[in-house]
matplotlib code that plots the C-alpha trace (Angstrom):
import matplotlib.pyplot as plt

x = [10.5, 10.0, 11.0, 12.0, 13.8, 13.9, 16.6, 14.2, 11.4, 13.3, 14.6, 11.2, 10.2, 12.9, 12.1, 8.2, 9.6, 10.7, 7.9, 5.8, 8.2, 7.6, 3.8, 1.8, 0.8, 4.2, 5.7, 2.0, 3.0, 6.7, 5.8, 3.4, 6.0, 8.7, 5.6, 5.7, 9.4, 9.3, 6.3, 7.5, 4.2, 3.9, 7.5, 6.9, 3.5, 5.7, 8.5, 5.3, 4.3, 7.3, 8.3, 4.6, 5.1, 8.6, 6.3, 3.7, 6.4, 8.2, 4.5, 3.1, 6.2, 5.9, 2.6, 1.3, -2.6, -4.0, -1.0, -0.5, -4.7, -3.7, -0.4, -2.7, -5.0, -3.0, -1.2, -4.7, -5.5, -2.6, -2.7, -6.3, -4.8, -2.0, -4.4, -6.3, -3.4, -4.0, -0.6, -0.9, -4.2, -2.8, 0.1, -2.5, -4.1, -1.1, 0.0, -3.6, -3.1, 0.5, -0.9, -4.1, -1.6, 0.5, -2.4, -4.0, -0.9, 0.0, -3.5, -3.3, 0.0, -1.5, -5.2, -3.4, -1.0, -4.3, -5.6, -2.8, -2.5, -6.2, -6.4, -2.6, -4.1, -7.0, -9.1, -12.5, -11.6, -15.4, -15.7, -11.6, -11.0, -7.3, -7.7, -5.9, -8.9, -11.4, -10.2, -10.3, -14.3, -13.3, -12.0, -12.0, -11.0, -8.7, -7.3, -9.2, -11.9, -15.0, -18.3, -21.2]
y = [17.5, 16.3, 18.8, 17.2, 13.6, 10.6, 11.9, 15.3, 13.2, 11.0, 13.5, 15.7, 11.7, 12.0, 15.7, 14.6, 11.7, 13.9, 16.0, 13.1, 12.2, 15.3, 14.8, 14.8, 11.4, 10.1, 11.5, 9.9, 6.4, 7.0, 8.0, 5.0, 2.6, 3.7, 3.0, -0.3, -1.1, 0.6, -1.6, -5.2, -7.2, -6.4, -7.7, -10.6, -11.0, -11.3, -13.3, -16.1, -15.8, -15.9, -18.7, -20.8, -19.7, -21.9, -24.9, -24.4, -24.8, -27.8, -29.5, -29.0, -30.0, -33.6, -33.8, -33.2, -32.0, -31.6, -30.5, -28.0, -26.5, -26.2, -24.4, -21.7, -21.6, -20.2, -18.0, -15.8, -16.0, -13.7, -12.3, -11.0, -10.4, -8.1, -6.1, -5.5, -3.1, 0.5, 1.0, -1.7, 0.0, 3.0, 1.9, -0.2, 3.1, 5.4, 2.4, 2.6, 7.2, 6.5, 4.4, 6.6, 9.4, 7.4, 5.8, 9.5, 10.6, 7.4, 8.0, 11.7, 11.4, 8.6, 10.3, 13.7, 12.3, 10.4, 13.7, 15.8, 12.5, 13.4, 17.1, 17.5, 14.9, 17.2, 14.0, 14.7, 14.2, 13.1, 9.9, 9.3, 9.7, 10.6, 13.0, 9.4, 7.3, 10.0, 10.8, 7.3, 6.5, 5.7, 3.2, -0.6, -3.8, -4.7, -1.5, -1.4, 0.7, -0.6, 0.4, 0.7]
z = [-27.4, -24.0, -21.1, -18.3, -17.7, -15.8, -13.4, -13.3, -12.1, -9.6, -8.2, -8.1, -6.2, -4.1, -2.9, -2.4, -0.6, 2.1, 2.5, 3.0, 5.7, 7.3, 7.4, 10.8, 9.2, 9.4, 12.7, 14.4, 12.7, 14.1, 17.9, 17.4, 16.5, 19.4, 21.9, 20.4, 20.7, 24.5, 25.5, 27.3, 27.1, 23.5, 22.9, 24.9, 22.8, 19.8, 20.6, 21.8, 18.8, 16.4, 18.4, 17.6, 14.5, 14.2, 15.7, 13.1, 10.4, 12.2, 12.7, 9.1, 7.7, 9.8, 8.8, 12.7, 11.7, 15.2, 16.5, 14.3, 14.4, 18.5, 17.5, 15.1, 17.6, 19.9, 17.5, 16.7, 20.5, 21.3, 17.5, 19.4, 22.9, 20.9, 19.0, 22.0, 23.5, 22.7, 21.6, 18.6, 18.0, 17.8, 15.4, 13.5, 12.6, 11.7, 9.1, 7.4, 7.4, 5.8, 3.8, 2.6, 1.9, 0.1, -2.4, -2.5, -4.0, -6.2, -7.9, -8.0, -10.3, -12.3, -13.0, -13.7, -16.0, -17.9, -17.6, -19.5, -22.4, -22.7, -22.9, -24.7, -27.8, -27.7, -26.5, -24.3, -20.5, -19.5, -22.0, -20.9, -24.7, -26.5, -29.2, -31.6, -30.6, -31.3, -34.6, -35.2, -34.8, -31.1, -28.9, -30.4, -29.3, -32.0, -32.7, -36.6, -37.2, -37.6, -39.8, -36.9]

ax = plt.figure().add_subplot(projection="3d")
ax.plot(x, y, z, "-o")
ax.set_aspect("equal")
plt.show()
């Protein structure tokens, strides 16, 4: 019989959750993000561009091809001049280190839970193996075992 629940495990989730939040990771990403909100040029930076970005819409949907090249290009030319500001650098990089933790610990939970399938059927952990497949000639295709 299984021991813990759904509800146990969400609510381990929800507990890990907040640890995460508490990480040096995620306090750099949120410092990063108020210096992003506080700085004007980058706002103004923004607003140019949500505002092309409204053009490029308007121009593709009446069909306006060279118009709408001029509109893009000016969108990735302040896309470049915004990503040359050390504060959007700076948030740049605590998005990717939130990020990192979060896929370390995504595949931590699923290889230790292939792990424990493994070891618990009495499978072999280094060919990734259950103990079922094993016992039945190992993995196939189909599922039917097969004379080799």
């Amino acid at each position: 019989m299984a021991k813990y629940t759904k509800d146990d495990i969400v609510a381990r989730a929800a507990e890990l959750a907040s640890m995460i939040a508490d990480t040096e990771e995620v306090d750099f990403f949120k410092r990063a993000e108020a210096h992003i909100h506080e700085n004007p040029k980058v706002k103004t930076l923004i607003s140019d561009i949500k505002g092309l970005q409204k053009q490029a819409v308007n121009l593709q949907h009446y069909g306006k091809p060279e118009a709408l090249k001029k509109v893009e290009d000016k969108i990735a030319s302040i896309e470049a001049e915004l990503d040359a500001i050390p504060v959007v650098q700076e948030f740049k990089q605590s998005q990717l280190e939130v990020n990192e933790l979060l896929q370390l610990i995504a595949s931590t939970i699923s290889n230790t839970v292939t792990d424990e399938i493994i070891t618990s059927t009495g499978g072999d952990l280094l060919s990734g193996e259950t103990g079922a497949s094993i016992q039945n000639g190992g993995s196939c295709d189909n599922g039917y075992d097969h004379e080799h």
